[in-house]
C-alpha positions as CSV (number, residue, x, y, z in Angstrom):
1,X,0.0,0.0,0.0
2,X,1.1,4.0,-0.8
3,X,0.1,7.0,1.0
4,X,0.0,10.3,-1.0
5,X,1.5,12.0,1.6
6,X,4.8,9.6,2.3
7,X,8.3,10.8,1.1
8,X,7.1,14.3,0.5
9,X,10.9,16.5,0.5
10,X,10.5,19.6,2.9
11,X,12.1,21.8,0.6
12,X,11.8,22.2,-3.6
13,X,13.3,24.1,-6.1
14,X,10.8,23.2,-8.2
15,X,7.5,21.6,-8.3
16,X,7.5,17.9,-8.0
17,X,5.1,15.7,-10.4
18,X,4.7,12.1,-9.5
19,X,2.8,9.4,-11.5
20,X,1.3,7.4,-9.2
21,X,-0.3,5.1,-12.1
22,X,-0.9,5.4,-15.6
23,X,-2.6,3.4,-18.5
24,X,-2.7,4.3,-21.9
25,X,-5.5,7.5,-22.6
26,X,-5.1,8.1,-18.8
27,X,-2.4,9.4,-15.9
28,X,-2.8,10.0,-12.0
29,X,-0.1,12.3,-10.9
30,X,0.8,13.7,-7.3
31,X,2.0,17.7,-7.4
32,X,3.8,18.8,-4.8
33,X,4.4,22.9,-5.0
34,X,6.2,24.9,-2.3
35,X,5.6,28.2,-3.4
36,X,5.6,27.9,-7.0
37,X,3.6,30.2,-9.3
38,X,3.9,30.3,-12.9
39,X,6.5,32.4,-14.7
40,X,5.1,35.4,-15.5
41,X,3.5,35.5,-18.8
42,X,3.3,32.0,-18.9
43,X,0.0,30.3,-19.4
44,X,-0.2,25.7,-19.7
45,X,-2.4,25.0,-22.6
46,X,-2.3,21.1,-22.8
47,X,-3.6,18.8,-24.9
48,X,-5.3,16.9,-22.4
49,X,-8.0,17.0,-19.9
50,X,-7.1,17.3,-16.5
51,X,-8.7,17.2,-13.2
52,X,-7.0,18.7,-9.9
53,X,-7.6,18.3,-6.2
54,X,-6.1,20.4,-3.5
55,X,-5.1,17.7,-0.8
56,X,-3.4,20.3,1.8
57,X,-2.8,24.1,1.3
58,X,-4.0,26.1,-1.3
59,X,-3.6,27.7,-4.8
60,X,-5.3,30.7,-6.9
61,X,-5.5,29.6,-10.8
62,X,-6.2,32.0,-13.8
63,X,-7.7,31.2,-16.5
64,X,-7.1,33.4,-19.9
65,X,-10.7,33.4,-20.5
66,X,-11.9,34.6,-17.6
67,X,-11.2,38.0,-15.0
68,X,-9.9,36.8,-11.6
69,X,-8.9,33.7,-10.3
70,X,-10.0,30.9,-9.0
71,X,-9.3,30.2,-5.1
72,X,-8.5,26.6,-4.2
73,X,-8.4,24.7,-0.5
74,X,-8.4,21.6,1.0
75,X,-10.7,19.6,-1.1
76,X,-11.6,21.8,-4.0
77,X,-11.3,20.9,-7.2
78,X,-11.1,22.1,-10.7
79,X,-11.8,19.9,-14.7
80,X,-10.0,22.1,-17.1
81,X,-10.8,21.6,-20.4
82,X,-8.1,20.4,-23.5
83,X,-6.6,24.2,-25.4
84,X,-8.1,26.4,-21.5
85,X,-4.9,28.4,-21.0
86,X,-4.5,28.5,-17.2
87,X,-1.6,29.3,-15.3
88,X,-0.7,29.0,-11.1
89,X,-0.9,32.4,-9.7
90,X,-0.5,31.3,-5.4
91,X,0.6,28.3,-3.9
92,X,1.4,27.8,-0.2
93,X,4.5,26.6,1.1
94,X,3.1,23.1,1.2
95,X,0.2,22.3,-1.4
96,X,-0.4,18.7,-2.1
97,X,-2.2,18.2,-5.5
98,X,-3.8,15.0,-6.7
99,X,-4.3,15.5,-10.8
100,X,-5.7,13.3,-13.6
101,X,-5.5,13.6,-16.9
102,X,-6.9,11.7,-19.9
103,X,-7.3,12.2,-23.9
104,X,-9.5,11.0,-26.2
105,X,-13.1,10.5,-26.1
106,X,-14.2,10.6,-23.0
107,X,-16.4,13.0,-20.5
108,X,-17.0,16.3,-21.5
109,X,-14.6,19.1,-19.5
110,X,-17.5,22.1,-18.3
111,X,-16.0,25.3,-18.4
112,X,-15.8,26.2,-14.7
């Protein structure tokens, strides 16, 4: 058994992606971010879905498309759509994120 929390370093230079398990179409990844933001006028844009979960701390997300940002804590979450330029504005020292992403047909990603 594996615990999402075990073997997390106390200190990054940059944020730490994990795949915890993966199949083809499909990958669960742990984040770890200590601080980390996006460089500035930087913006992801994948090619895949993805969903994120704020385990512990938090995070503020902007999206391209829309004014503000979107404040994250313990247990929110966020489905960002394939092409949704986003980028990571705030993270706390310690923010645990549990992502999944998947391509192809599948379920369709509501713009939140």
């Amino acid at each position: 058994m594996n615990n999402v929390f075990a073997d997390i370093p106390q200190a990054l230079d940059e944020e730490l992606f994990q795949t915890l398990t993966s199949t083809p179409g499909v990958r669960i990844e742990r984040i770890v971010s200590t601080g980390q933001v996006s460089p500035d006028g930087f913006w992801y844009e994948q090619e895949e879905t993805e969903w994120v979960l704020v385990l512990e701390g938090a995070a503020r997300v902007a999206f391209a498309d829309t004014p503000g940002e979107m404040v994250l804590g313990v247990g929110d979450y966020l489905l960002i759509a394939p092409g949704r330029r986003h980028r990571v504005n705030y993270t706390a020292n310690r923010t645990v994120w549990l992502a999944v992403w998947w391509s192809g047909p599948s379920w369709v990603a509501e713009k939140i």
